[in-house]
C-alpha positions in Angstrom: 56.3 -18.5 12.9 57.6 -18.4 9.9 55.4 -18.7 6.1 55.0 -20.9 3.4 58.2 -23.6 4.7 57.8 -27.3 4.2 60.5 -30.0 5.9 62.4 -32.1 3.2 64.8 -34.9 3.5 63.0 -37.5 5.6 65.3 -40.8 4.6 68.0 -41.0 7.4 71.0 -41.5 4.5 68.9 -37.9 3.1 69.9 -36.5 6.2 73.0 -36.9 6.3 74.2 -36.1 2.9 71.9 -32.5 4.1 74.0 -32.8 6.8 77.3 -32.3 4.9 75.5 -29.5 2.6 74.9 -27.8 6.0 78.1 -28.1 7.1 79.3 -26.4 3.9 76.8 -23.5 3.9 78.0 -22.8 7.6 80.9 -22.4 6.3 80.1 -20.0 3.6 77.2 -17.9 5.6 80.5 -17.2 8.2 82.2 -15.8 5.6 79.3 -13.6 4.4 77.9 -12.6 7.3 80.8 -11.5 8.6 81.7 -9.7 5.5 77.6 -8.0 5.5 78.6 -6.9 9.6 81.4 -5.1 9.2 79.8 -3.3 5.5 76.3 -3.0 4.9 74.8 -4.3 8.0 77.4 -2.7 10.4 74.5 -0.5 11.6 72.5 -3.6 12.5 75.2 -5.3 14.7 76.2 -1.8 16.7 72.1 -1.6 17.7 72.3 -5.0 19.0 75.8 -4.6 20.6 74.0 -1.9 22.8 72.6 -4.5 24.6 74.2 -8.1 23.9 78.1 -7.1 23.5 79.9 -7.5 20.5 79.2 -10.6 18.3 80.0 -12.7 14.7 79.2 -14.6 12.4 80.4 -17.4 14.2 77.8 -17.0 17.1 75.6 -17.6 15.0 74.7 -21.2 15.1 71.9 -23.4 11.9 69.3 -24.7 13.5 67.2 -25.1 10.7 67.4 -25.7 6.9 63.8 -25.8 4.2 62.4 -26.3 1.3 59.9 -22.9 1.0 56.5 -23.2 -0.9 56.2 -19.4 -2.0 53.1 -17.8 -2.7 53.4 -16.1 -6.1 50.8 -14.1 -8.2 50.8 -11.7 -10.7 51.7 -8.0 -9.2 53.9 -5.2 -9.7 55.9 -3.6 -7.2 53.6 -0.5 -5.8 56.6 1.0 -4.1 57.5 3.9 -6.5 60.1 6.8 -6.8 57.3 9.0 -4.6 56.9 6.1 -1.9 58.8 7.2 1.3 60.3 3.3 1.5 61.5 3.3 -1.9 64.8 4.1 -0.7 65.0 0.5 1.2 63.9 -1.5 -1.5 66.9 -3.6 -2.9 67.2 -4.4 -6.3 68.1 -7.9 -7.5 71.5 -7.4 -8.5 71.2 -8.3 -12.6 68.2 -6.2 -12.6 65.7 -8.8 -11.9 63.2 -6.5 -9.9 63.8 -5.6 -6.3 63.4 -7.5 -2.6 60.7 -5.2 -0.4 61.4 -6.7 3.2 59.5 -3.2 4.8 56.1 -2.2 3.3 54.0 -4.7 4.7 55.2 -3.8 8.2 55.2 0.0 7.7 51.8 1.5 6.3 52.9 4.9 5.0 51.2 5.1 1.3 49.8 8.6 0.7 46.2 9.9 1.9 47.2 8.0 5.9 47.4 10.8 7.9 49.5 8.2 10.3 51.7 5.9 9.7 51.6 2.8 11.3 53.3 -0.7 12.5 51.9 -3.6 11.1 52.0 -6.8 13.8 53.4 -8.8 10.9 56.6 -9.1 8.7 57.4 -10.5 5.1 60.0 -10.8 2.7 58.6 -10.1 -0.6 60.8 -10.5 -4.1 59.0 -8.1 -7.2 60.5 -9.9 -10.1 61.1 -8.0 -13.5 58.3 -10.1 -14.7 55.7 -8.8 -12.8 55.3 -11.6 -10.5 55.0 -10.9 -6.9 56.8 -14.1 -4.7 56.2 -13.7 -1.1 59.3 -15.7 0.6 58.9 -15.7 4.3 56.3 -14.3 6.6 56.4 -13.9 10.3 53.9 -12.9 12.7 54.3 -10.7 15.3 56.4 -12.8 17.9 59.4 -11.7 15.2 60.3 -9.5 12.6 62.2 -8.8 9.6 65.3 -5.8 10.3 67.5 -5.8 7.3 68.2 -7.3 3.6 71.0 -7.9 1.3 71.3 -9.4 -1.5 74.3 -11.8 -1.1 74.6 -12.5 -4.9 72.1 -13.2 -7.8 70.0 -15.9 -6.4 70.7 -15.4 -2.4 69.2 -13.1 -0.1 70.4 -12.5 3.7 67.5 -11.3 6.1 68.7 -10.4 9.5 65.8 -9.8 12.7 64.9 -11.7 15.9 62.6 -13.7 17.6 60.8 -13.0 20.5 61.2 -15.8 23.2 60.3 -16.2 27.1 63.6 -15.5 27.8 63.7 -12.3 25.7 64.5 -10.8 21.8 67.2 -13.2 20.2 68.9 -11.9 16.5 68.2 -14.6 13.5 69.7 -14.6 10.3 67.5 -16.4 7.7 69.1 -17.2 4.0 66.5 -17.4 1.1 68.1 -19.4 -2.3 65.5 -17.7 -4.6 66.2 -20.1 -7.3 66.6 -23.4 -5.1 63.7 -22.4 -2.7 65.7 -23.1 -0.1 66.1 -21.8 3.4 68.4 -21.4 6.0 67.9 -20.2 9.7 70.4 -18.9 11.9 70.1 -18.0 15.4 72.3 -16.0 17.4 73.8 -17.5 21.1 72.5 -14.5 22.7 69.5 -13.1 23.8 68.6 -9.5 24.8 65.9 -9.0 27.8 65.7 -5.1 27.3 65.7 -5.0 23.2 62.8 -2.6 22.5 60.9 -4.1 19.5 60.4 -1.3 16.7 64.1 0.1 18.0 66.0 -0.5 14.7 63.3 0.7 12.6 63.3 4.0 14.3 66.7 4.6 13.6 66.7 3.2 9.9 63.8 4.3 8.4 64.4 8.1 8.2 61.9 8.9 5.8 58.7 7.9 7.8 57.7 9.1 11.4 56.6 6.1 13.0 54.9 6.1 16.2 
């Protein structure tokens, strides 16, 4: 489901000492995720409240931590002052190019006469040096809903999964430096979410269908 992640830490006293680490960054996503819900990603938590209640950061549970193998290669970002997404990229806070975590799902460059829904997501970091990494990928069981840049070197992705059961919300952490992931899921899961509901209501510059 998810792109370019590899499993680390195979020696049992390995997984403990990761064991501890996780522990720790429980700790400290609680702290930021609760601080990105009630700021910045308010909007995100109300449009899933509609249908699962009210919720935290601490219903959020790890159920998996990674060592991600990007995919990097020499490319500019294409998403320009004119692009209707430019206002949702999100620049690297020391200036170190911008996270795109929208284009590849939304097709709306000019000379479409539609734009359209991609089946797949990704998480994409344009660095200053005109390097293009690609960090996570998702097919279309899932998607990526919302970005923030928690400091210099981590990134907070919030979106869901699709299950038999219904649409539950994950929180993903990318350490762009470290390569490491984190993946939250959330206690709850919504059988009457409608998929492309959030974008609809973000993305204000595109009319998607």
């Amino acid at each position: 489901m998810l792109f370019g992640c590899e499993k680390s830490d195979s020696k049992e006293d390995e997984r403990d000492e990761l064991s501890e680490i996780d522990k720790d960054k429980m700790k400290t996503f609680n702290s930021q995720l609760n601080g990105a819900l009630v700021g910045e990603m308010k909007n995100w938590e109300e449009h899933w409240a509609v249908d699962l209640g009210d919720f935290g950061a601490d219903d959020f549970k790890l159920v998996m931590t990674d060592t991600i193998d990007p995919m990097e290669m020499p490319e500019r970002n294409p998403i320009l002052k004119s692009d209707p997404l430019y206002p949702y990229q999100l620049p690297q806070p020391n200036g170190n190019g911008t996270m795109d975590i929208f284009s590849y799902k939304i097709e709306a460059q000019d000379g479409l006469d539609q734009p359209y829904l991609n089946p797949d997501s990704e998480v994409v970091w344009y660095r200053k040096d005109g390097m293009k990494e690609r960090l996570l990928f998702m097919g279309p069981s899932g998607m990526f809903e919302e970005g923030k840049w928690l400091n210099g070197n981590e990134f907070l992705v919030l979106g869901y999964f699709q299950e038999e059961v219904g649409y539950r919300p994950m929180a993903w952490i990318v350490d762009v430096e470290s390569h490491q992931l984190w993946q939250f899921q959330l206690n709850k899961v919504s059988d009457s979410y409608l998929p492309n509901s959030y974008l609809d209501a973000k993305i204000k510059q595109v009319e998607l269908p």
